[in-house]
FIVEXTI-708841 format. One record per atom (N, C-alpha, C, O): residue in one letter; x, y, z negated; atom name. Coordinates in Angstrom, 2 decimals. Layout:
N
   r        px        py        pz    a
   A         X         Y         Z   CA
...
This chain:
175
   r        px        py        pz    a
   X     94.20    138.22    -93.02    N
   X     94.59    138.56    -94.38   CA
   X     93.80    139.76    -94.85    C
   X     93.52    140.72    -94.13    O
   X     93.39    139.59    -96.35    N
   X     92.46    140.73    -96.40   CA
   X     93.24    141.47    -97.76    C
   X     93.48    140.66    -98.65    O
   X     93.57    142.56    -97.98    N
   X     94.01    143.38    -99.17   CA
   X     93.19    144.22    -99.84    C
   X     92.48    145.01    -99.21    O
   X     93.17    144.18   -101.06    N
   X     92.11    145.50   -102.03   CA
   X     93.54    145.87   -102.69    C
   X     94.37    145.34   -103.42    O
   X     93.32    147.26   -101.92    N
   X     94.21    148.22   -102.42   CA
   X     93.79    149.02   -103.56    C
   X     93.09    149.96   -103.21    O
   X     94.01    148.93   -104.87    N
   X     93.56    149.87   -106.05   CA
   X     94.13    150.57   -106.22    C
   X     95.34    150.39   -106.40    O
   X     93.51    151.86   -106.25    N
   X     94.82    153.39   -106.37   CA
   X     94.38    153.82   -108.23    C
   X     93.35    153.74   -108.91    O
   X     95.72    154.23   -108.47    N
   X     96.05    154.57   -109.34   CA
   X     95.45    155.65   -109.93    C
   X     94.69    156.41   -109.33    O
   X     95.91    155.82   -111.63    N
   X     95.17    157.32   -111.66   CA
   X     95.46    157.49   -113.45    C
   X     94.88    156.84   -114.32    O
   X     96.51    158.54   -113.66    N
   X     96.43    158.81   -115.22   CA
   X     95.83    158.33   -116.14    C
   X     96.30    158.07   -117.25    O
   X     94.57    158.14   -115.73    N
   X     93.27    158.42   -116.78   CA
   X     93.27    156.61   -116.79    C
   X     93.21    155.91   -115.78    O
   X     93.33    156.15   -118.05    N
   X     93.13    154.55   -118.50   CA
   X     91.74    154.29   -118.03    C
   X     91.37    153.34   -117.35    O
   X     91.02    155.30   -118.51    N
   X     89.42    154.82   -118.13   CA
   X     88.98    154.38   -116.77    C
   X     88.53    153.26   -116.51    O
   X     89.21    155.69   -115.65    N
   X     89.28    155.29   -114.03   CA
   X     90.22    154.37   -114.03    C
   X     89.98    153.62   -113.09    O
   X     91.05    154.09   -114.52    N
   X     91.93    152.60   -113.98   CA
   X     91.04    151.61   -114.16    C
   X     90.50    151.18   -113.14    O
   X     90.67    151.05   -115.35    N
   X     89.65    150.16   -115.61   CA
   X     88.31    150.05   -114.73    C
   X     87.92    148.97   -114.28    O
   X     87.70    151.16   -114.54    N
   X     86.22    151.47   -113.87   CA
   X     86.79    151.30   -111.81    C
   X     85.97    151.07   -110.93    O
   X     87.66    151.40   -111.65    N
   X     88.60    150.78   -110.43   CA
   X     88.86    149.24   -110.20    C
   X     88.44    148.43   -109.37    O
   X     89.80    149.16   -111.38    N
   X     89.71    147.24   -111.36   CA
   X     88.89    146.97   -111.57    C
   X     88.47    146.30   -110.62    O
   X     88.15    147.02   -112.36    N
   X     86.64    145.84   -112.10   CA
   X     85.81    146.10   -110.92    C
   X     85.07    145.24   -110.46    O
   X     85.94    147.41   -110.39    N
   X     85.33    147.28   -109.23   CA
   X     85.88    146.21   -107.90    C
   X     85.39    145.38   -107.13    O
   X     86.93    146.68   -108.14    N
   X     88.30    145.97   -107.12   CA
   X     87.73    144.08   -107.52    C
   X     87.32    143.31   -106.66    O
   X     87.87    143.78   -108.87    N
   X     87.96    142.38   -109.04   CA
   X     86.76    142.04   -109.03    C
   X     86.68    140.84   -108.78    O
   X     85.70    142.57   -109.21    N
   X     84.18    142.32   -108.82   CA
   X     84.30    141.87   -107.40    C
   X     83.85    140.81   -106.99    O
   X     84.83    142.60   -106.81    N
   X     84.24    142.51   -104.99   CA
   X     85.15    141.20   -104.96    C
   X     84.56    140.22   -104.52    O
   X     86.30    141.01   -105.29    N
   X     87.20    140.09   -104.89   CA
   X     86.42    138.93   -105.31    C
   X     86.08    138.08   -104.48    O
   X     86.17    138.87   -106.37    N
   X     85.42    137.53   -106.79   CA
   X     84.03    137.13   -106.11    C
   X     83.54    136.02   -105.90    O
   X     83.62    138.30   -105.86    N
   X     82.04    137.63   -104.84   CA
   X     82.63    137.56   -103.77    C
   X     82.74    136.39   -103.41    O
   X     82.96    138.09   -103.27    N
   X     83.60    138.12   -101.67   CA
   X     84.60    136.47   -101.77    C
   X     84.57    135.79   -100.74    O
   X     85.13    136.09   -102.57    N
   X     85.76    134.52   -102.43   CA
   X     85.50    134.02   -103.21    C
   X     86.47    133.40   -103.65    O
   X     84.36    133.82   -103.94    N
   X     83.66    133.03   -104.86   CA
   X     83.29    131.82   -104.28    C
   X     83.22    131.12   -105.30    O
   X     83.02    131.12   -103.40    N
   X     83.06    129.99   -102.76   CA
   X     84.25    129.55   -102.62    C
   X     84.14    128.43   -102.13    O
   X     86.05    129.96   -102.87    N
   X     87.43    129.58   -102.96   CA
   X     87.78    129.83   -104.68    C
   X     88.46    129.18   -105.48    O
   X     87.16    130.79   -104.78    N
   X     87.77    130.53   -106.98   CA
   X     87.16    129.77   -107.70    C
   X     87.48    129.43   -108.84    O
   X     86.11    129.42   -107.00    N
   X     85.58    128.27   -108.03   CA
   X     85.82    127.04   -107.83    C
   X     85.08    126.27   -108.46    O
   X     86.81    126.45   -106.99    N
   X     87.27    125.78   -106.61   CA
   X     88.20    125.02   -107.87    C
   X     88.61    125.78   -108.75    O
   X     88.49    123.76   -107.97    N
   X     89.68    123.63   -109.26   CA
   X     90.89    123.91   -109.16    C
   X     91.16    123.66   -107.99    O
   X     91.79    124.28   -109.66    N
   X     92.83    125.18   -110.12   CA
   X     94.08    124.93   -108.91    C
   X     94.74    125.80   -108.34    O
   X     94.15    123.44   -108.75    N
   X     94.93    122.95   -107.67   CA
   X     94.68    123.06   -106.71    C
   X     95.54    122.56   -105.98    O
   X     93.54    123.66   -105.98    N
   X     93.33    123.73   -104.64   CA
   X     93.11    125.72   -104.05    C
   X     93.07    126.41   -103.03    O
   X     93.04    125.81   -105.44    N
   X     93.17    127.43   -105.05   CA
   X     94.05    128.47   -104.07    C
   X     93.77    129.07   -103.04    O
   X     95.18    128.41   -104.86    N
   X     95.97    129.39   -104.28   CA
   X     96.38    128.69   -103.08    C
   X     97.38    129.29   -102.70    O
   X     96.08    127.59   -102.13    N
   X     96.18    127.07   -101.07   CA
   X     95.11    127.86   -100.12    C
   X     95.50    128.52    -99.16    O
   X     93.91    127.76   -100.42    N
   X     92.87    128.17    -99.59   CA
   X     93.05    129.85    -99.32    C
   X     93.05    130.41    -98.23    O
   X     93.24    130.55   -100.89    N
   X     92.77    131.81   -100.68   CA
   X     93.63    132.60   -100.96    C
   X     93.50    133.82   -101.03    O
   X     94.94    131.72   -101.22    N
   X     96.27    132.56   -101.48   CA
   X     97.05    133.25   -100.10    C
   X     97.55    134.38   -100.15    O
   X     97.07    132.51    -99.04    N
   X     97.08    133.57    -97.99   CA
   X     96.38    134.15    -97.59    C
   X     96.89    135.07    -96.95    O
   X     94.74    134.15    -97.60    N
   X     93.90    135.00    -97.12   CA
   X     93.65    136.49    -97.71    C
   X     93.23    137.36    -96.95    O
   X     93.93    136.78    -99.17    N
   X     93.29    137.86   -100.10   CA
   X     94.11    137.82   -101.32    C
   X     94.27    136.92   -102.15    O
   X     94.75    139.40   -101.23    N
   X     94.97    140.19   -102.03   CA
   X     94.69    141.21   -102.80    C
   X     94.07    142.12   -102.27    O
   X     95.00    141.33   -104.05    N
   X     94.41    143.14   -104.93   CA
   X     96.10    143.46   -105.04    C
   X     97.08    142.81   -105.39    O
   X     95.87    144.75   -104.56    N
   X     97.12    145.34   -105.28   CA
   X     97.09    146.82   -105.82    C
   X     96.70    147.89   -105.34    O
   X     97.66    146.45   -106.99    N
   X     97.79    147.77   -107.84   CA
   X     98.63    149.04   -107.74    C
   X     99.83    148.92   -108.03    O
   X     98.27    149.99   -107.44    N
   X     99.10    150.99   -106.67   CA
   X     99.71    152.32   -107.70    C
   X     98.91    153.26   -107.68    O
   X    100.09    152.41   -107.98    N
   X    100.68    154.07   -108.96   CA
   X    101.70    153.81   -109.63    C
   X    101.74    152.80   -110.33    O
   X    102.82    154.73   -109.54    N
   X    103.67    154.94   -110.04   CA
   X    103.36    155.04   -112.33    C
   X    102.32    154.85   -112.95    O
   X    104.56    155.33   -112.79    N
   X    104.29    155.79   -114.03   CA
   X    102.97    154.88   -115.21    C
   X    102.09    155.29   -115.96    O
   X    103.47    153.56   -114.83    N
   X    103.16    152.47   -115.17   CA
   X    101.51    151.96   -115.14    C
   X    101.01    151.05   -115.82    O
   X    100.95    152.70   -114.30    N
   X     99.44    152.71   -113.76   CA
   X     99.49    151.42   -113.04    C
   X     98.47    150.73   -112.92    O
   X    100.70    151.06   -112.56    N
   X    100.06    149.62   -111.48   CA
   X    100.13    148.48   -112.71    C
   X     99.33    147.55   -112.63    O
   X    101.06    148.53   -113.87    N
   X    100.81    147.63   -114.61   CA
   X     99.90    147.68   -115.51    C
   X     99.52    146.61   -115.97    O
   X     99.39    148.73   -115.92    N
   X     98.19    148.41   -116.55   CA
   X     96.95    148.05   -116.25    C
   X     96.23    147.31   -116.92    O
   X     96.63    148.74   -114.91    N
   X     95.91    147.67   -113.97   CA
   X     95.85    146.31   -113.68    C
   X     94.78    145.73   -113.50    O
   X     97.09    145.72   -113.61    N
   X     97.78    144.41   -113.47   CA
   X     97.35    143.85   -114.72    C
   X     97.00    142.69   -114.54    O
   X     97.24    144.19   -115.86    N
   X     97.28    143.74   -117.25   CA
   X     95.98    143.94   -117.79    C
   X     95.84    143.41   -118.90    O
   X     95.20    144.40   -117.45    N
   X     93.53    144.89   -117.16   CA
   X     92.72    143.85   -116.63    C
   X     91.59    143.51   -116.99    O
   X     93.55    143.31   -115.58    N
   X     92.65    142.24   -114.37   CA
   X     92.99    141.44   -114.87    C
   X     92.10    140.98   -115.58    O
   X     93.84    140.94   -114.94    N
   X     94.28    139.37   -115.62   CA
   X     94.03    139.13   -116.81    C
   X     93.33    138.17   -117.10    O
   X     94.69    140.19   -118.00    N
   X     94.13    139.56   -118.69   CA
   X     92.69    139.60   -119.24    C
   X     92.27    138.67   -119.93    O
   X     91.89    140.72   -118.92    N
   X     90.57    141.34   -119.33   CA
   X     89.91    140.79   -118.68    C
   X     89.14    140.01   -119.24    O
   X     89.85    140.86   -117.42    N
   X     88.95    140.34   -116.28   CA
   X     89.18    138.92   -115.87    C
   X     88.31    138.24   -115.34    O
   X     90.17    138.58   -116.10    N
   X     90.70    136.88   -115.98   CA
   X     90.84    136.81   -114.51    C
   X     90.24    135.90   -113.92    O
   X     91.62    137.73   -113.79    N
   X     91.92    137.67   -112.20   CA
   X     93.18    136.76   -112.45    C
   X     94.10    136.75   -113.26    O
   X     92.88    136.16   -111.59    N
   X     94.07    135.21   -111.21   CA
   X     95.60    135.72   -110.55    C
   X     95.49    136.14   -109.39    O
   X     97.04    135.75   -111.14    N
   X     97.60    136.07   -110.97   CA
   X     98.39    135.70   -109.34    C
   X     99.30    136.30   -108.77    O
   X     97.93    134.98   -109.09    N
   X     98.50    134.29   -107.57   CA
   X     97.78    135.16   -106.50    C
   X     97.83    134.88   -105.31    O
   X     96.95    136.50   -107.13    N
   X     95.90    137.17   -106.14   CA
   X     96.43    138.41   -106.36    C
   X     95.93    139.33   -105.71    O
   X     97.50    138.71   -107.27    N
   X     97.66    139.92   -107.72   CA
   X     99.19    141.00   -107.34    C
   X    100.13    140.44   -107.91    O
   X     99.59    142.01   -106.76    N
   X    100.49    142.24   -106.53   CA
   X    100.40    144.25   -107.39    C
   X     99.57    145.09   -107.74    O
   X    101.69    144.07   -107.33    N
   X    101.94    145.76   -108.59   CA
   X    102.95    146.35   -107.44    C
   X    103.97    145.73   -107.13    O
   X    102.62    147.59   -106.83    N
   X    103.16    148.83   -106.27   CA
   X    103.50    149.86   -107.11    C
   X    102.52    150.58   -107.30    O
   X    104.44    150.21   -107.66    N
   X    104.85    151.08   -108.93   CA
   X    105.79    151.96   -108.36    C
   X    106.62    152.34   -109.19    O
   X    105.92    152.33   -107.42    N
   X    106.92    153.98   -107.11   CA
   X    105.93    155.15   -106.94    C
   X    106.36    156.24   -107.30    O
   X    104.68    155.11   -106.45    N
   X    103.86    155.71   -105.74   CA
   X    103.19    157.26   -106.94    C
   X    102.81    157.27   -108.11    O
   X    103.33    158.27   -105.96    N
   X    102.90    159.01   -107.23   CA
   X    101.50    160.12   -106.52    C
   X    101.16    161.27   -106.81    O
   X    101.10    159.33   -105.74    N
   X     99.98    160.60   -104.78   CA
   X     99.12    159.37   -104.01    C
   X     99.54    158.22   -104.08    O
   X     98.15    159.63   -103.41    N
   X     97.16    158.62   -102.64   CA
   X     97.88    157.90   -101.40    C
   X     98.02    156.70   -101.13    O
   X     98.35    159.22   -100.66    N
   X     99.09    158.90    -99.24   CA
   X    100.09    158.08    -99.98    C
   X     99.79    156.93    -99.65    O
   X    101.23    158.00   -100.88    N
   X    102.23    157.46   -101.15   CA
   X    101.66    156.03   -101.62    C
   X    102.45    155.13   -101.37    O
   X    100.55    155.65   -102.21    N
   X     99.73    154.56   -102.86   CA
   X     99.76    153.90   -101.38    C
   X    100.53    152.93   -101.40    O
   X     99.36    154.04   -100.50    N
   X     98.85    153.76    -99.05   CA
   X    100.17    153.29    -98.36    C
   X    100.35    152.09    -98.19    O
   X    100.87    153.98    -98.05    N
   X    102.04    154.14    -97.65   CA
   X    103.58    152.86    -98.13    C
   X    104.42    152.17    -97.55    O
   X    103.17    153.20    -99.48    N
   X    104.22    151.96   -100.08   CA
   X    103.81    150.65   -100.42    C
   X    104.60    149.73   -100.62    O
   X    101.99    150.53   -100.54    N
   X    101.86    149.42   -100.40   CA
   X    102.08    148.70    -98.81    C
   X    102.32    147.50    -98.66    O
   X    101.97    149.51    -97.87    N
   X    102.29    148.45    -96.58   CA
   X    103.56    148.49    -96.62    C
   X    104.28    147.52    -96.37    O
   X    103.92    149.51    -96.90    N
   X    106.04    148.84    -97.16   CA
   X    106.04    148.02    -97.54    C
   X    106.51    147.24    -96.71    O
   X    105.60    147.24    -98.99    N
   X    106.04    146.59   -100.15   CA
   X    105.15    145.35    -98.89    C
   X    105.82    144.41    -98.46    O
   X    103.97    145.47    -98.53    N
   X    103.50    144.20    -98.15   CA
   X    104.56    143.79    -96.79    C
   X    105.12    142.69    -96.87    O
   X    104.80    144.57    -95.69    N
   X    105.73    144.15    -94.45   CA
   X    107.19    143.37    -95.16    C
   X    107.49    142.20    -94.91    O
   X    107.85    144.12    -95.90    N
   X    108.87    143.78    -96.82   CA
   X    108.60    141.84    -97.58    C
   X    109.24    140.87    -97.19    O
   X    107.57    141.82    -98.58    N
   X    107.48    140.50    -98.74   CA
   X    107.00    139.92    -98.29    C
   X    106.34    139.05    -98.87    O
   X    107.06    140.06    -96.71    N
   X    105.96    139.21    -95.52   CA
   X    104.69    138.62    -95.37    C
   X    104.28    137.67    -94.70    O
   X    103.72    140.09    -96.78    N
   X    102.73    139.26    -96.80   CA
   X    101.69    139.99    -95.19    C
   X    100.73    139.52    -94.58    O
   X    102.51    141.33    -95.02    N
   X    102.06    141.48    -93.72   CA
   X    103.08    141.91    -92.50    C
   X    104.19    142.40    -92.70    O
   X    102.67    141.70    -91.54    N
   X    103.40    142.36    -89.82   CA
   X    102.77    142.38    -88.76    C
   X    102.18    141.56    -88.05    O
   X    103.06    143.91    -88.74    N
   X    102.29    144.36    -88.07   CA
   X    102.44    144.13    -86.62    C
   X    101.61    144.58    -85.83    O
   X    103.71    143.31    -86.16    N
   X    103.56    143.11    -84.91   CA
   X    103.12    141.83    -84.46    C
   X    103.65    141.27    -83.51    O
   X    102.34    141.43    -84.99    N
   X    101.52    140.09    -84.40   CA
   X     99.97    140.64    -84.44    C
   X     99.57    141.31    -85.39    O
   X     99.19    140.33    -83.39    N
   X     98.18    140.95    -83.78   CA
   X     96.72    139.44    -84.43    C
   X     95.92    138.66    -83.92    O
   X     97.09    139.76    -85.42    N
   X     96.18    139.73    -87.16   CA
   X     94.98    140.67    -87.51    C
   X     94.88    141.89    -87.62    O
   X     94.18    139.69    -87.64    N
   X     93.12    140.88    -87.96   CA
   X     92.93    141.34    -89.93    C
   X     92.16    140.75    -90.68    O
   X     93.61    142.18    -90.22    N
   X     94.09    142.54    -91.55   CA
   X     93.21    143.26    -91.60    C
   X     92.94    143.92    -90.60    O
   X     92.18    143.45    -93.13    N
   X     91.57    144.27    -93.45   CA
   X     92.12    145.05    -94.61    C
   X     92.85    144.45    -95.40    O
   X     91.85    146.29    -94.80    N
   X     92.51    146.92    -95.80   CA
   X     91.04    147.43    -96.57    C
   X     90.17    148.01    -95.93    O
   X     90.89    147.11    -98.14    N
   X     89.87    147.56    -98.33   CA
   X     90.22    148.65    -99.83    C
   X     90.41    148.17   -100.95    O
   X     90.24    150.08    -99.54    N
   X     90.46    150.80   -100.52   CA
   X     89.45    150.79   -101.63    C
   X     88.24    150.91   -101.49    O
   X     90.13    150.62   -102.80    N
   X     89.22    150.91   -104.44   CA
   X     89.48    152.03   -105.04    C
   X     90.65    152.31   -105.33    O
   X     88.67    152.68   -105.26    N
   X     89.18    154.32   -105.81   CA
   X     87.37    154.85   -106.52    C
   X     86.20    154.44   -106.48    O
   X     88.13    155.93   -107.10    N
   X     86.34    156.66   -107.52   CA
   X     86.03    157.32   -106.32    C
   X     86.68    157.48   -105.28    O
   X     84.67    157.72   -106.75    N
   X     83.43    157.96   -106.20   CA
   X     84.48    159.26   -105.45    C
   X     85.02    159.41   -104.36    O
   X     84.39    160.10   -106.83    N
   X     84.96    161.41   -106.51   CA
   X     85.85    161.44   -104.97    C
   X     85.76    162.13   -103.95    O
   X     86.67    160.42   -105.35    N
   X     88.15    160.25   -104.70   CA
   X     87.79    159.81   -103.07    C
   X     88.40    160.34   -102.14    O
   X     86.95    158.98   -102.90    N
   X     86.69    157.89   -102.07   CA
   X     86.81    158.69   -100.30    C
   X     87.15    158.03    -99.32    O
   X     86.47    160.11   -100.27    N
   X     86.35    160.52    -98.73   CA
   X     87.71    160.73    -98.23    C
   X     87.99    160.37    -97.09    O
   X     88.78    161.40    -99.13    N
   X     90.16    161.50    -99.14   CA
   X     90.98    160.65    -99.03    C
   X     92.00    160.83    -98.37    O
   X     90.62    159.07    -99.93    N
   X     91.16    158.19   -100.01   CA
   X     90.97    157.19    -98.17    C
   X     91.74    156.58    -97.43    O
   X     89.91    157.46    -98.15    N
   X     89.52    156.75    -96.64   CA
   X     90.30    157.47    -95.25    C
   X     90.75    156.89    -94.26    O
   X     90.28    158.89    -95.56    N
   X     91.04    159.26    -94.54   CA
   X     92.17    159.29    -94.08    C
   X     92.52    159.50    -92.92    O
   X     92.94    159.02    -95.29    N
   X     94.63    159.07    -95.46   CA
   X     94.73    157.51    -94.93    C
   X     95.38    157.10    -93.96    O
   X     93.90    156.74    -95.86    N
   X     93.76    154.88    -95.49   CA
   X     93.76    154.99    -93.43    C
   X     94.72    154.72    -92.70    O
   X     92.67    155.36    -93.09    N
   X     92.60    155.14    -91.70   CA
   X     94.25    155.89    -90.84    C
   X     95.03    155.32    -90.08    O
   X     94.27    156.84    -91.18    N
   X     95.44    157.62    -90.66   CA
   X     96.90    156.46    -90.71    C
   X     97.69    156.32    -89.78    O
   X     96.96    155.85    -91.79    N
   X     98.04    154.40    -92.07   CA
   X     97.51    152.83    -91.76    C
   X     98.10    151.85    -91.30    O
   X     96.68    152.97    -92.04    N
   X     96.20    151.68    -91.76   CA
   X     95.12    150.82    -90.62    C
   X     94.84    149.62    -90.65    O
   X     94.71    151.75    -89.75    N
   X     93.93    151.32    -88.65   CA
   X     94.82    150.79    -87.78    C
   X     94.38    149.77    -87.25    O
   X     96.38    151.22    -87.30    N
   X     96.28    150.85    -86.62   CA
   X     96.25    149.65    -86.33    C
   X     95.89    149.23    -85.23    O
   X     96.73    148.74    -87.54    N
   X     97.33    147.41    -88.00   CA
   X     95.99    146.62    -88.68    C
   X     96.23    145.69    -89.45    O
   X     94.90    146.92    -88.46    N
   X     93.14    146.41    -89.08   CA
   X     92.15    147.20    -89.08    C
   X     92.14    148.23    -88.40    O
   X     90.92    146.70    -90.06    N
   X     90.14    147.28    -89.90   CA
   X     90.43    148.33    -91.32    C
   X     91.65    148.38    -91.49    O
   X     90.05    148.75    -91.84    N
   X     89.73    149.83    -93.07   CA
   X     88.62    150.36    -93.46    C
   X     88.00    151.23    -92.84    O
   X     88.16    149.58    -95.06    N
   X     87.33    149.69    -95.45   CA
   X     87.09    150.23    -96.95    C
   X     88.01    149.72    -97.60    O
   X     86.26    151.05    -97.85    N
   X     86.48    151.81    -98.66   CA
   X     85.09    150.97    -99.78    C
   X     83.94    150.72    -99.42    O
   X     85.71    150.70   -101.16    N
   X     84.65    150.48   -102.79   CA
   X     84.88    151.48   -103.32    C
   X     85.85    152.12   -102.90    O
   X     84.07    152.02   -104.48    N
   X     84.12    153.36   -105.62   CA
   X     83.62    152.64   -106.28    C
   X     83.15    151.52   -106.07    O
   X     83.72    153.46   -107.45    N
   X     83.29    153.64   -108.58   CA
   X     81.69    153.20   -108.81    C
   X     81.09    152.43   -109.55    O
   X     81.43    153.90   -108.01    N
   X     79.62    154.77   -107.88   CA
   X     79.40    155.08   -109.33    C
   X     78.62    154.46   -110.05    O
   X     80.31    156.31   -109.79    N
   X     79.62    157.15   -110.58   CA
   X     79.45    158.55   -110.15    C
   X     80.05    158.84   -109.11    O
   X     78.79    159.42   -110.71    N
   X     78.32    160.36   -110.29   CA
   X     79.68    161.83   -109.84    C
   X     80.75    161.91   -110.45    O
   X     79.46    162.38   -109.19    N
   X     80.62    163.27   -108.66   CA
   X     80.18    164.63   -109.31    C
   X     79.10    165.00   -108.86    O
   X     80.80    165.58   -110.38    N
   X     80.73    166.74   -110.32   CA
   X     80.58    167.95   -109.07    C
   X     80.83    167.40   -108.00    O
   X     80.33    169.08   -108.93    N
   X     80.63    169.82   -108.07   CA
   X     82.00    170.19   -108.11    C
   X     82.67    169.98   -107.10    O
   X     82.55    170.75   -109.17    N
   X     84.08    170.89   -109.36   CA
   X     85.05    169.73   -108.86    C
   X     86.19    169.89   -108.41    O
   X     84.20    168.26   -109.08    N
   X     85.16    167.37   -108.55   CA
   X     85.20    167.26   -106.74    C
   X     86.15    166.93   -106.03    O
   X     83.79    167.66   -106.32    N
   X     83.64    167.07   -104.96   CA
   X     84.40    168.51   -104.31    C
   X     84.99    168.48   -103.23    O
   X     84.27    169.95   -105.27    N
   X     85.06    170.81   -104.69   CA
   X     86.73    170.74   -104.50    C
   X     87.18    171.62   -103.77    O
   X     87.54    169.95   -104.99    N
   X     88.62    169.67   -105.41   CA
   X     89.30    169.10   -104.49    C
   X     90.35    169.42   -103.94    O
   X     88.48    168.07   -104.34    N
   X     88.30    166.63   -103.26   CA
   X     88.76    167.45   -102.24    C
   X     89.96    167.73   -102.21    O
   X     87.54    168.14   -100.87    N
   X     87.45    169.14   -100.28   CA
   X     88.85    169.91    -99.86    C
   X     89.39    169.77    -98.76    O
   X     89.33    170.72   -100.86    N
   X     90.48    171.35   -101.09   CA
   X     91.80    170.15   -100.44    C
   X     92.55    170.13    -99.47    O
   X     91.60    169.55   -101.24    N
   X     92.95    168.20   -101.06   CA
   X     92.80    167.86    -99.37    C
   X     93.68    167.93    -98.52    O
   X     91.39    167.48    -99.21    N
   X     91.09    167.13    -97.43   CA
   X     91.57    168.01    -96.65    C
   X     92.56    167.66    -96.01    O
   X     91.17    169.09    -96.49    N
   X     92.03    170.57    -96.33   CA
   X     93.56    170.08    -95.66    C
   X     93.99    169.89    -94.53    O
   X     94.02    170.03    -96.87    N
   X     95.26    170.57    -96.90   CA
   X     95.44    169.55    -96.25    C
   X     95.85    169.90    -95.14    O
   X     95.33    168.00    -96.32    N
   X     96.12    166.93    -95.56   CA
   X     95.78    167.00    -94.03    C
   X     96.47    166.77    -93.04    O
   X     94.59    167.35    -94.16    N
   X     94.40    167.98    -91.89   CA
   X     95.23    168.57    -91.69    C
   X     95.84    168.25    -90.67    O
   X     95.91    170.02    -92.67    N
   X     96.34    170.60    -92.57   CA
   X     97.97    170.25    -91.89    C
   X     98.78    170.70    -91.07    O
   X     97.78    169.05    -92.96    N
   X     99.96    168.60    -92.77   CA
   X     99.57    167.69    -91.64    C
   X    100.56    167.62    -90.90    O
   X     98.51    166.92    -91.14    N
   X     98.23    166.08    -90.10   CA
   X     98.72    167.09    -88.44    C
   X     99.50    166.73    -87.56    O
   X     97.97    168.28    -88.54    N
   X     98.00    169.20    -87.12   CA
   X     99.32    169.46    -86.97    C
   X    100.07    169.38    -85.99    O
   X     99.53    169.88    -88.41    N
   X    101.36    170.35    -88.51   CA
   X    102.11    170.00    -88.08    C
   X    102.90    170.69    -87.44    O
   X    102.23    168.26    -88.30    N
   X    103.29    167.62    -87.88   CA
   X    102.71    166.60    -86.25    C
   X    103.31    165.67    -85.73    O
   X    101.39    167.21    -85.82    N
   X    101.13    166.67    -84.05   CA
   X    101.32    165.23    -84.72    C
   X    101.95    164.67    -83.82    O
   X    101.19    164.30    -85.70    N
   X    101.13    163.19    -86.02   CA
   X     99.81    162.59    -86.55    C
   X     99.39    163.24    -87.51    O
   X     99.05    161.58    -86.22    N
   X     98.44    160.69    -87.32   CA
   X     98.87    159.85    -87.72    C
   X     98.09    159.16    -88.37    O
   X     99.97    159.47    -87.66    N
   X    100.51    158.61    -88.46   CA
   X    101.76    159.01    -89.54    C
   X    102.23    158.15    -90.29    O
């Protein structure tokens, strides 16, 4: 089973410049199963691959409402995580929400890929928190933006990395 996790984010614009990244990859990556006719779809590639939209404060639905209807993602591919209000929590409640509607479990061993969508900016933070939750249960793999990173932004970034080593040593946990 493979998941594109899209993280959330205030800003309408990075939501958009996220999903299409997210639904770009999804569509080349199973473009030999969506082009398939309508009835044979969600058979082939409906258990294999998921996008799911991650942020609290109605970010996963506008994402949701972005892909489908803008991008014409197919809704049988699409799942909305809406409590989440931070990256780790994006991460975190989507494998709740997925163990919960059995689209995953972790005690069979499945080779699940988790593939994070986030900006450029975001992407080293976003990968580390991802591996810290999600390796142990697949592989983990990271898309951006690829737009260009400020210094203020990549300094920010930095700061945030910081601090989550920080709560990592703290609590003698990676997980």
């Amino acid at each position: 089973m493979n998941f594109i996790i899209v993280l959330g984010n205030s800003n309408y614009e990075i939501q958009k410049r996220r999903v299409t990244t997210a639904v770009n990859c999804f569509k080349s990556t199973y473009a030999h199963v969506i082009d398939r006719p309508e009835e044979d779809r969600s058979s082939s590639v409906g258990p294999q691959a998921m996008i799911i939209f991650s942020g609290g404060n109605n970010e996963s639905k506008s994402m949701y409402d972005y892909a489908v209807n803008t991008l014409g993602m197919d809704k049988v591919h699409c799942l909305e995580e809406n409590k989440s209000q931070n990256t780790h929590q994006n991460i975190e409640f989507v494998l709740k929400m997925l163990r919960t509607g059995q689209w995953f479990d972790p005690t069979f061993a499945v080779n699940y890929t988790f593939t994070i969508c986030t900006s450029s900016f975001h992407v080293k933070r976003a990968y580390l928190i991802a591996m810290n939750l999600c390796q142990p249960y697949g592989k983990v793999t990271c898309i951006h933006t690829n737009e260009s990173v400020s210094k203020e932004q990549h300094d920010r970034e930095l700061m945030y990395i910081d601090a989550y080593l920080g709560q990592l040593v703290k609590s003698s946990s990676f997980r």
